[in-house]
C-alpha positions, 0 to 999 in steps of 0.5 A, spaced: 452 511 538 449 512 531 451 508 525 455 515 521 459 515 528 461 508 528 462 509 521 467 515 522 471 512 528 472 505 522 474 510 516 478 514 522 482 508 524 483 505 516 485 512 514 491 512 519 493 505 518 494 507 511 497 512 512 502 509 518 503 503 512 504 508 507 510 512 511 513 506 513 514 503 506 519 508 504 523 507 511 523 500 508 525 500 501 531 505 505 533 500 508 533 495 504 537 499 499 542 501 503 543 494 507 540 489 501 536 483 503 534 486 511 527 488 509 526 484 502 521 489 500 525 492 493 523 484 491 517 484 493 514 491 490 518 488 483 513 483 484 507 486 486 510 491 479 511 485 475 503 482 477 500 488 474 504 489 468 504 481 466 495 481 467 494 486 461 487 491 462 485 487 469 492 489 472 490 497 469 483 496 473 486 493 479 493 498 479 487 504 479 484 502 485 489 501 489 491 508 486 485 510 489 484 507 495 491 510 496 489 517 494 
């Protein structure tokens, strides 16, 4: 097995965790909408929203690598 192989295989695997992860969060804030405080994740993507507003040029930055990496 070559090194671009085995680096496909990793890229292939994190892209569908991603992709499983980005597909369960909107099942999770249904959730937890429609039956408050089972999955807690309307607070904690508050938090997360909160994290980036409250650190000013540095929470830019992050926020847009996380959009990226998500992207």
């Amino acid at each position: 097995m070559n090194i671009q192989g085995a680096l496909n295989a990793v890229g292939g695997l994190v892209k569908g965790v991603t992709g499983l992860g980005l597909t369960l969060i909107p099942l999770a804030l249904v959730v937890d909408i429609i039956s408050p405080g089972y999955t807690n994740i309307v607070s904690n993507v508050g938090q997360l929203v909160d994290s980036f507003t409250s650190e000013g040029i540095t929470g830019l930055v992050i926020l847009l690598l996380v959009l990226a990496i998500v992207d």
